[in-house]
N, C-alpha and C positions, 0 to 999 in steps of 0.2 A: 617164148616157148611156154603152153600149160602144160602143167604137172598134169601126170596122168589120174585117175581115180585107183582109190587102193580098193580091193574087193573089201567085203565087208567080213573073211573069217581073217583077213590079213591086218585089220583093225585093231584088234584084242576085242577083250570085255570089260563092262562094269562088274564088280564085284561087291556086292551086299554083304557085310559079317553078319553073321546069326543074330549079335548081340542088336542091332540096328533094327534088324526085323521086328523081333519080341520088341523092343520100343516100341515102334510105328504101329504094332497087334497088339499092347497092351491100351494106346490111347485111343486107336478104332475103336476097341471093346468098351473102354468107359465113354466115348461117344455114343455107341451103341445102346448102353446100359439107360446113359439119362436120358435117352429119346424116344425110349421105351412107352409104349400106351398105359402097358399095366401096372408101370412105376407111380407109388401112391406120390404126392408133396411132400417133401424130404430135402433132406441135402443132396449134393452129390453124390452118387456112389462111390465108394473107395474104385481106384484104377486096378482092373485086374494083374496078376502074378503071371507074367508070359514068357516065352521060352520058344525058341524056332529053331529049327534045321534048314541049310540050304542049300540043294545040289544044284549044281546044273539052273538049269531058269524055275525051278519048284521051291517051291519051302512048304514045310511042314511047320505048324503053330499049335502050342500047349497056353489054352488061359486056366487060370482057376481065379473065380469069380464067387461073389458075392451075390444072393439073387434075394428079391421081396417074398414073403409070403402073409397070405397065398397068391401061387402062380400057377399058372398052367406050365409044368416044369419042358417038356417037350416041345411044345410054341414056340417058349420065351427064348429055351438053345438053339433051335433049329433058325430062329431070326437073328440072334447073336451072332452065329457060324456064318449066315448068310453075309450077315455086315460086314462082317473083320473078312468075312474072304474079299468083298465085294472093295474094300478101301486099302488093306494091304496089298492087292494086286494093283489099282490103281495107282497107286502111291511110288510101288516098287518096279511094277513092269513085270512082274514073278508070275506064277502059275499058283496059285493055294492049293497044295494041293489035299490038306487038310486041315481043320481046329478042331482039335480036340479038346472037350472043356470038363475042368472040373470043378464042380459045386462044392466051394468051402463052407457056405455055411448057408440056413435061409435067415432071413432077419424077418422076423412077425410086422407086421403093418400097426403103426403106433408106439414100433417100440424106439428105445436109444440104440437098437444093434448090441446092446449089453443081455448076457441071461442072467435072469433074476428068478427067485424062489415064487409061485404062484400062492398067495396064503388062503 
């Protein structure tokens, strides 16, 4: 005798914790970060600060990120957002259904990331 097939809402679900999310959005984003055009020769960027909501098949992603300057500040987000939607969803199967980023700090091109006095 074969077993019948179960329908698929008689299945269950996977369930993603929020915390796994922000992981998987925080290392898209420093994936994103170092693959960057307008990123000068440096180290790695520091991994952004990530944070995610997940209802249902959606999640909502908070980075706050570290960016070079000068940048073209609106570009450099709107290709960040694009990635981390583009690799979180692949990754997770989710819907992104936002990233919202927030810019910690910019770091001057040639500097250590450190602020220091101009003499």
């Amino acid at each position: 005798m074969t077993p019948q097939p179960v329908a698929a809402r008689e299945r269950g679900a996977t369930v993603i914790p929020d915390r796994v999310v922000a992981r998987i959005a925080a290392r898209a984003g420093r994936e994103a970060l170092a693959a960057q055009p307008y990123r000068p020769a440096r180290p790695a960027p520091p991994t952004p600060d990530a944070s995610a909501h997940v209802h249902g098949g959606s999640a909502r992603i908070r980075l706050a990120v570290e960016l070079p300057y000068p940048i073209d500040l609106a570009a450099a987000s709107r290709e960040l957002q694009r990635q981390v939607t583009r690799r979180v969803g692949y990754l997770t199967g989710l819907e992104v259904a936002e990233v919202a980023l927030a810019i910690r700090r910019l770091i001057a091109e040639g500097s250590d990331g450190r602020v220091g006095r101009v003499h």
